[in-house]
N, C-alpha and C positions, 0 to 999 in steps of 0.2 A: 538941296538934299539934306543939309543939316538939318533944318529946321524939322523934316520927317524923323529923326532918330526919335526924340521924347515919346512920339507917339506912337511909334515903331514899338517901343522898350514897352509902354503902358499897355499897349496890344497883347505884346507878347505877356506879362507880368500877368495881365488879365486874366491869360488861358490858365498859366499854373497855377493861380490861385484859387481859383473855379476847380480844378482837376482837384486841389489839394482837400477843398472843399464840402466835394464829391464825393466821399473815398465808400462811402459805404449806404446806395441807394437799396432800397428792398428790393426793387425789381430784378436786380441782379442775384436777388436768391432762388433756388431750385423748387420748381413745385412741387417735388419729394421729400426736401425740408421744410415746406411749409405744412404738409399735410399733418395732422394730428399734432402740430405745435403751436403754443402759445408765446415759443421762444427763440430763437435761432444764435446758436453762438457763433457770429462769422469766423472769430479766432482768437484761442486763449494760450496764450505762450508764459509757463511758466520756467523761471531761469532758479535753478537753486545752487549758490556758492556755500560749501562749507571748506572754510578756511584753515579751521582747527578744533579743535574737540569740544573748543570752547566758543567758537564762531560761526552763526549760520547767517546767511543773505538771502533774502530770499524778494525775487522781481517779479511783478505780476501783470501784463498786459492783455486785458478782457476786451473782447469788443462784440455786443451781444444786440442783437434785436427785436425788443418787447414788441410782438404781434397784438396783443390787448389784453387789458388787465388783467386777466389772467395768469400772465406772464411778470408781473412787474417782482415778485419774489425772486425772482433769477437771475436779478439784477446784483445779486451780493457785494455789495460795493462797501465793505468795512474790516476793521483789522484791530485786532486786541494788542492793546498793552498796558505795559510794567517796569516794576525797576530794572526785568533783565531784556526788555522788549523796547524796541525802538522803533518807532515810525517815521524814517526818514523822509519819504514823501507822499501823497496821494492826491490824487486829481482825476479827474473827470471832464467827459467832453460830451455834448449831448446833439444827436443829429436829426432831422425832419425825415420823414419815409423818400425822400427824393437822396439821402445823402449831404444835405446842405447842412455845416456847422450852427448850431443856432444859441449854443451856451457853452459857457469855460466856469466847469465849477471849482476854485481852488481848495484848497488844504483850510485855509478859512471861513470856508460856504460848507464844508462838511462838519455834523454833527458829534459833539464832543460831549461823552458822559462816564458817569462811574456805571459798573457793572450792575449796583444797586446802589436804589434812591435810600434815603434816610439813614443809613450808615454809615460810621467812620471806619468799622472791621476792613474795608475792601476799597477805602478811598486810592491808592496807590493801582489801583485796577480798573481801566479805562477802556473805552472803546469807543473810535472814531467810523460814521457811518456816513454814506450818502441819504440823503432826507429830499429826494425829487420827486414833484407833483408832475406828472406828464401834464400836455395841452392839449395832444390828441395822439391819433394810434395810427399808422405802426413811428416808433420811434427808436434810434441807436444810441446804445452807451459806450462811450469809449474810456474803461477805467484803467489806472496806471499806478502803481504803488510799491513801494521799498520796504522790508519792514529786516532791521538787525537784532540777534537777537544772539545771547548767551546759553540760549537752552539748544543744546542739540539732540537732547534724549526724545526730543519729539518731532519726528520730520513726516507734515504735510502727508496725504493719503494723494494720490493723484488719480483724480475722479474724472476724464473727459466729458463725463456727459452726470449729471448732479439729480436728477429728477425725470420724472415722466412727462409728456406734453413739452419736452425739448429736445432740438436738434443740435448738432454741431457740422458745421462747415469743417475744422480745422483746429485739433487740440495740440498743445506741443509742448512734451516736458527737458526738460534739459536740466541735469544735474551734475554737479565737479563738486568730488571729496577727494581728501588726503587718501591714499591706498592704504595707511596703517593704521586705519581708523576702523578696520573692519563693516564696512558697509553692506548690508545683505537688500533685500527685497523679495515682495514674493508678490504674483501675478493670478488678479481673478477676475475668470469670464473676458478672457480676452479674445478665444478663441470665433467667438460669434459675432466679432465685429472687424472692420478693416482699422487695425493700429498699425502699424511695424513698428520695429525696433534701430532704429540704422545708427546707434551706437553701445555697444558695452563691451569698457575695460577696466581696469581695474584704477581708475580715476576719475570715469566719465563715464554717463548713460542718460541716453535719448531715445523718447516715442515720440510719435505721431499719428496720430487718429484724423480720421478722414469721414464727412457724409455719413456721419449715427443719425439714422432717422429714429423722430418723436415715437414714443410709444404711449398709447392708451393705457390709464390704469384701469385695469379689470378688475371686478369686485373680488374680494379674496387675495387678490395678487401679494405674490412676497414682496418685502421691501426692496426699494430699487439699489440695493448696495449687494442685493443677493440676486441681480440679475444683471446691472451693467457692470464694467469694466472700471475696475480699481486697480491700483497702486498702490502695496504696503511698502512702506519705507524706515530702518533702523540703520544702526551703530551701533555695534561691540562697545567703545572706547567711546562716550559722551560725558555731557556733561549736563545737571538738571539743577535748579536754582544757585547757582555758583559752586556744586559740588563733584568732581569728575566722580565718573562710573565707570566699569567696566565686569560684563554680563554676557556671558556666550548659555546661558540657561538659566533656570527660572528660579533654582536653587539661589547661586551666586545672583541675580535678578531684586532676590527678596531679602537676603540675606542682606545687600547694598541699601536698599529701601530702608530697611529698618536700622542698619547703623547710622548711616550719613543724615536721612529726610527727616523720620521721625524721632530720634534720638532728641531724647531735652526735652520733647514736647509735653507731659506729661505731668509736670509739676504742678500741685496744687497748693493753696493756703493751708496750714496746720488746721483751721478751723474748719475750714469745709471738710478735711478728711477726716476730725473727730464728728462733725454730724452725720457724715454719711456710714459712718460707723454704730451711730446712735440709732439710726433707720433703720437697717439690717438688724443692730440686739444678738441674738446668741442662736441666730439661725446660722449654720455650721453647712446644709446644702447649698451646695457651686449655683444650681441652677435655681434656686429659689431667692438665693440673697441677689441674683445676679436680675431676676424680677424687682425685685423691690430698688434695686438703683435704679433700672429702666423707667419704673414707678416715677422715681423723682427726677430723672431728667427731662420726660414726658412734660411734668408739671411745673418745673425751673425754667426750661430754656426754648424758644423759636428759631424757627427755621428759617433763614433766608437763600435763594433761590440761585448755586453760581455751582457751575458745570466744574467738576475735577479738571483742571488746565488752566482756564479761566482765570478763578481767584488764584490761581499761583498750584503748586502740586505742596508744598508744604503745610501741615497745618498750622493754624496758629495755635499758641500756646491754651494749653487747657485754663491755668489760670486766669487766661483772658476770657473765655467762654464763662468762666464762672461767676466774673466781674460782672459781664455786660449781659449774656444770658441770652444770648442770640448765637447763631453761627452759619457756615454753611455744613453742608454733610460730610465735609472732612475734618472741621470744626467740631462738630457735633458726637461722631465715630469717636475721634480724640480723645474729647471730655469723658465720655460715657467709658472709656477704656480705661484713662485714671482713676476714675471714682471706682472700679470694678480691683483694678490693680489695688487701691485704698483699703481693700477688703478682701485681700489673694484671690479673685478669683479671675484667670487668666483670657486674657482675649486682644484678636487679632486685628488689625487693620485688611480690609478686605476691597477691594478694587475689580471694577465691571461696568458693564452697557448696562445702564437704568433705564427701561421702557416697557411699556405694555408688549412691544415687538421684543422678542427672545432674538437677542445675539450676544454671541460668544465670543471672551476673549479666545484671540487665535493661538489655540494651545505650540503650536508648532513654528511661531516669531516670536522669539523674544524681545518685547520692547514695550513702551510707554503704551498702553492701551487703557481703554476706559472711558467713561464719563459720570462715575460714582462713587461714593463709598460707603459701604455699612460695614457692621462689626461680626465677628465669628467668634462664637464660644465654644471652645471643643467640650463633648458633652460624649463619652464615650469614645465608639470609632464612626461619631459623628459631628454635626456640628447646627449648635440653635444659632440661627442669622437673627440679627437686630436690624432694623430700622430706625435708624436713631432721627432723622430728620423730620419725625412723625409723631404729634402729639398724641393722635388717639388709636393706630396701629396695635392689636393684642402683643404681648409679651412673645416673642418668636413667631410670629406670621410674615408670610412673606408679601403675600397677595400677587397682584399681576404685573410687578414693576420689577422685579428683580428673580421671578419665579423661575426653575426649570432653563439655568445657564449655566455655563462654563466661568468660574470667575480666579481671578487670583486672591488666597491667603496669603497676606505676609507676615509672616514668622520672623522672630529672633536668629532662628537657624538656617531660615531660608523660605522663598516663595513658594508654593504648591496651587496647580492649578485642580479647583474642587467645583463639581456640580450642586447650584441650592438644591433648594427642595421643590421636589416634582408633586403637583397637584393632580394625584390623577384623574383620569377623565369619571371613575367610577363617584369617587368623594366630591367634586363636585354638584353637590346637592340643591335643587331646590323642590322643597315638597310645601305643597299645596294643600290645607284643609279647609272646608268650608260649606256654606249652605245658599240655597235664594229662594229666594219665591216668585213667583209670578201670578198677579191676579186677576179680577176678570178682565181687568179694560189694557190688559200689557205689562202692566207698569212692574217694575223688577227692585225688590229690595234683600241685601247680605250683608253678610261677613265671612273673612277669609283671614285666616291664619298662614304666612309665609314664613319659614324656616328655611334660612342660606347658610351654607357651609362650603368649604375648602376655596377654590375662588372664585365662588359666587358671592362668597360673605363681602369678599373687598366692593363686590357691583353693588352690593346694597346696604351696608352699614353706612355710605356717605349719604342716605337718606335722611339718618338721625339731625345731621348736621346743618340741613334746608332748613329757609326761612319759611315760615305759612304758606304765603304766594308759591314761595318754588315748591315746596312737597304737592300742594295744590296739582301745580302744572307736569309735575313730575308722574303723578297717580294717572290722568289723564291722558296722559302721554302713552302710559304705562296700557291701559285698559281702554284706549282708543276706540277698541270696536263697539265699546257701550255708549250709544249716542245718548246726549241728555245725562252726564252721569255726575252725581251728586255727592260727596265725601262726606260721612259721619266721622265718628269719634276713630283716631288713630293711636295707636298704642305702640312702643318699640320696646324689645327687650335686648341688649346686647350683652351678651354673654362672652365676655374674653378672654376666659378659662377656657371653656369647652371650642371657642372660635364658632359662635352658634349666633347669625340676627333672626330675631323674631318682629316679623312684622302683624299687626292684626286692625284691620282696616274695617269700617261699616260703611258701606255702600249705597245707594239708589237709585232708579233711573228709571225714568217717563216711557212710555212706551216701548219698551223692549222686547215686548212683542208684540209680531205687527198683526192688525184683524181686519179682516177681507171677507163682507159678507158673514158666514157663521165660523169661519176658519181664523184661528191664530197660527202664526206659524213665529219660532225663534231659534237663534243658535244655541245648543246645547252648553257648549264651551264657553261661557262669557267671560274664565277667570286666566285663561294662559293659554291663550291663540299663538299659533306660529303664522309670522306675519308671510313667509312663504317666500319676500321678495324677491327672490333670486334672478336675476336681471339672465333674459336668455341674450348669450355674448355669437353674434356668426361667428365661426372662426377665429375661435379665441387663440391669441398667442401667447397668453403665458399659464404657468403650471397654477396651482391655486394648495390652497391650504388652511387649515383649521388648527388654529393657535392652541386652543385648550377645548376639551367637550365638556360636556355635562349629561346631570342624571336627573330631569325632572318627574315626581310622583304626584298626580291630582287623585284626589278627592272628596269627590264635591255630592251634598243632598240638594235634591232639587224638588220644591212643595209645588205641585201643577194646579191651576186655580180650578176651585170648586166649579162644578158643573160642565165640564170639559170629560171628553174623553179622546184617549188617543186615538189618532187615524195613522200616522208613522212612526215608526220610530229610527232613528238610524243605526244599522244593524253595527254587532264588534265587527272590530278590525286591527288587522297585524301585520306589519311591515318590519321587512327583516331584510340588511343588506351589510354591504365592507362601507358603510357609512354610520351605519346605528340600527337599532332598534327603536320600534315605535307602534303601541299598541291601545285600545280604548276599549271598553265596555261598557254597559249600558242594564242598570239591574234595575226590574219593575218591584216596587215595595207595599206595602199594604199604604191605604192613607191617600193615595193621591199622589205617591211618592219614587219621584227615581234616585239611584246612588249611579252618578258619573265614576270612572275609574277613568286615569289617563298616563302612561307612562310613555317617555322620550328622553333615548339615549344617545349623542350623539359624540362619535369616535376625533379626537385630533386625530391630524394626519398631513402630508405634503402627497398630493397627488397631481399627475400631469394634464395640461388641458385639455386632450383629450376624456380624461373620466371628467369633466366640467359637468356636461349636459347629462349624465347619469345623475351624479349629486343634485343638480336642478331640478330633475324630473322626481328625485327623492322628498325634494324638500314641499314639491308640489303638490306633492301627494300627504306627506304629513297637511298642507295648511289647509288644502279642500277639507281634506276629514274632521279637522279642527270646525271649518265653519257648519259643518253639517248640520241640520236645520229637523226641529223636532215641528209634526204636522195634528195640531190638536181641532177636536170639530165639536161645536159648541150646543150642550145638551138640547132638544127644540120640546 
């Protein structure tokens, strides 16, 4: 009987390590979480200890499974740090679609780098990443990580579900603070999914999320932060790069920012502030000398690319910017704010969501929000926004990165949450002038004059900036519906006074109109087709929306080739709706000659899924008319 124990023991050893092995087979996921995902999170348990004002913990155990590449972003397996940021541990464990362990990636298999290459401004600012090549699909990550940190004026959003095209099995937050830390939270879109809550007191609070199934992204869809279930989290009583704070509003908020963060920052060398005094001369207007710095920060210094958090929340010092002539954009804000101060003319440190996607700091949580900064000049009972991160940007334009949001000034006196500037749908302009011909055998040759204003100008003044190839590919891209089509002489004019691009383009293209027998027939419209796309969605689920509108005006001459006479023509037409207006004309001229008229106005807005199929059928009806087709019959 002895002799049976060893192998008795190895039997048994055998099972739990196989079980242990096991732990996470695909099979055992739900085919309701599998439908519409590329990702399935079996279960992400974050643990948040804050110690003290000046102490946060924070533990993160992920266990996700990439369905197929698709999915491999959802893997987020990395973590930032710094002098007040610690990475105590991080590892990874990598499973086959049956559950069987099949790699241990440690702490020295994972990727280690600065935030930016070529730089010494940001060497102190790291972040460690997993860098996994899968071998085949479906495959589990099991990620594990510590990270300690001194900042606690910024705590974690808790997101159960991060994207579209993924599920969750099982999310689970757990957080312990001191009660005299003032800890608040606020709760969105929780109501349409199964979380609970099964702890809050005034030390401790826990959710758990259960079976978020995948969602499709539908064209137009709002961002998925303004549809899934988040977690805002602050303190009254914190502490941000080794400085305590305390903030119950936006005033005191701002007022702290600018004694504690930015204090000191601003000094420059004697001599840079005699020449930028030299530059300016005996202009005595706020907003005009406050161009002319803009002018030379534009042409002194580059941008480099590091999210407000990231390189740290303090800037560095302006006279380091002016040493080295790089920074990032609170770097940059800084500099541009000394040189301004150098010359009295007064301005703000300014903090916000930078994205083509409009969001809003959340007027009603006081706490560390953002991921940008540009500068504010009060200018009245208003205020010109800088872009300071932007070489060729006009003097106060906003464009479509920081336009039409809620953001924080901070003030000497204190924080104030102010709206930029709103582009409206009316001012964004593009009008269209232009002429073509068409001769006997097709063949189509023009030119067109494009004038962009409000923010259209940001869509196409980054045209000036194409290399040959790309504007090439760019134009074509642009005028796709003209097969065979050949680029003449291109001309830009950018106006960044008035905020006015002029583009003027000469044209050609083989066959453009096609001939059958003694008939030609071609699309009217060859200069600014609405491509129509609008994807018909069954059963859409989510609401949809129109970020910004516009206001395009054509008009086009059009020389019909000799010997031809019309047999159709396609009649006006006028579309009028809670989506836009959108109107054509069609004038016979002496000569051979028609003048095209085309105007399309199209409203922003947030509308619910249900008006989807209305807007689609709107839009269907602008592109048909667009392609409407002129019927010429060839003299015999």
């Amino acid at each position: 009987m002895k002799s049976q124990v060893p192998v008795l023991l190895f039997f048994l050893f055998s099972i739990v390590s196989s079980a242990q092995k096991s732990q996470y087979p695909t099979a055992t996921i739900a085919d309701s979480l599998k439908e519409n995902a590329n990702a399935v999170v079996r279960l992400n348990q974050i643990d948040i200890v804050i110690n003290s004002q000046r102490s946060m913990n924070c533990k993160e155990r992920k266990v996700i499974t990439i369905l197929n590449s698709n999915g491999l972003d959802a893997i987020d397996a990395y973590e930032y740090y710094d002098k007040t940021t610690v990475v105590k541990s991080i590892e990874a464990i990598i499973f086959d679609a049956a559950g069987n362990e099949i790699k241990k990636i440690k702490r020295k298999d994972f990727r280690d780098q600065s935030v930016v290459d070529g730089g010494t401004l940001f060497s102190d600012n790291r972040y460690i990443f997993l860098d996994y090549i899968p071998i085949s699909y479906p495959f589990t990550v099991e990620y594990l990580s510590e990270v300690q940190t001194s900042n606690t004026a910024f705590i974690p959003q808790w997101m159960p579900i991060r994207n579209y095209y993924m599920s969750v099995e099982k999310s689970v937050l757990n957080i312990t603070y001191l009660s005299n830390l003032g800890f608040k939270k606020k709760e969105f879109h929780f109501s349409d999914f199964n979380i609970k809550k099964v702890l809050d007191t005034d030390t401790q609070l826990s959710y758990v999320a259960t079976s978020i199934l995948a969602q499709k992204h539908e064209d137009l869809s709002p961002s998925f932060k303004d549809l899934f279930p988040r977690l805002m989290m602050g303190l009254e009583h914190f502490n941000l790069e080794g400085i305590d704070g305390t903030a119950t509003n936006w005033t005191d908020f701002g007022k702290w920012y600018s004694d504690k963060i930015l204090s000191g920052t601003v000094d420059l060398p004697e001599e840079t502030k005699i020449k930028i005094k030299e530059v300016v001369g005996e202009e005595k207007d706020t907003v005009k000398k406050a161009k002319l710095v803009y002018d030379f920060v534009q042409r002194k210094s580059r941008y480099v690319s590091i999210q407000v958090g990231i390189g740290g929340w303090k800037p560095m010092q302006a006279s380091d910017v002016d040493r080295l002539g790089y920074g990032d954009c609170k770097a940059l804000t800084n500099y541009t704010k000394a040189l301004l101060h150098a010359v009295d003319v007064p301005s703000y440190n300014t903090i916000l969501y930078g994205d083509s996607y409009k969001t809003n700091i959340e007027s009603d949580f006081v706490s560390m929000q953002g991921n940008h900064m540009i500068l504010s000049i009060p200018n009245g009972n208003r205020y010109t926004w800088l872009e300071c991160t932007s070489q060729d940007d006009p003097f106060g334009y906003q464009g479509t990165f920081t336009d039409d949001r809620d953001v924080l000034v901070i003030k000497p006196g204190g924080g104030e949450i102010v709206k930029t500037n709103v582009y409206e749908d009316k001012g964004n302009i593009q009008t269209d002038k232009g002429r073509y011909s068409i001769d006997e055998n097709g063949h189509f040759s023009g030119a067109i004059t494009i004038i962009s204003e409000g923010s259209q100008y940001s869509l196409k003044a980054r045209v000036e900036t194409l290399q040959p190839t790309e504007k090439e590919a760019h134009y074509k891209k642009y005028w796709n519906n003209i097969n065979n089509l050949k680029l003449g002489k291109i001309t830009f004019a950018n106006d960044k006074q008035d905020i006015r691009f002029t583009e003027d383009v000469q044209v050609s293209a083989t066959s453009y109109g096609v001939i059958s027998a003694n008939k030609m027939i071609f699309v009217v419209d060859a200069f600014n087709q609405s491509s129509g796309n609008v994807k018909r969605i069954r059963n859409r689920k989510t609401p949809f929306q129109i970020q910004r509108g516009y206001n395009d005006t054509d008009e086009i001459e059009i020389k019909l080739p000799a010997g031809f006479t019309i047999e159709f023509l396609p009649s006006n037409f006028e579309l009028k709706g809670k989506f836009g207006d959108y109107k054509t004309e069609i004038i016979k001229n002496e000569n051979n000659k028609l003048t095209y008229k085309r105007s399309m106005f199209l409203n922003k807005g947030k509308y619910s899924n249900k008006e989807y199929d209305e807007y689609r059928i709107f839009m269907e009806q602008v592109a048909k008319n667009d392609n409407a087709k002129i019927i010429l019959t060839k003299n015999l």
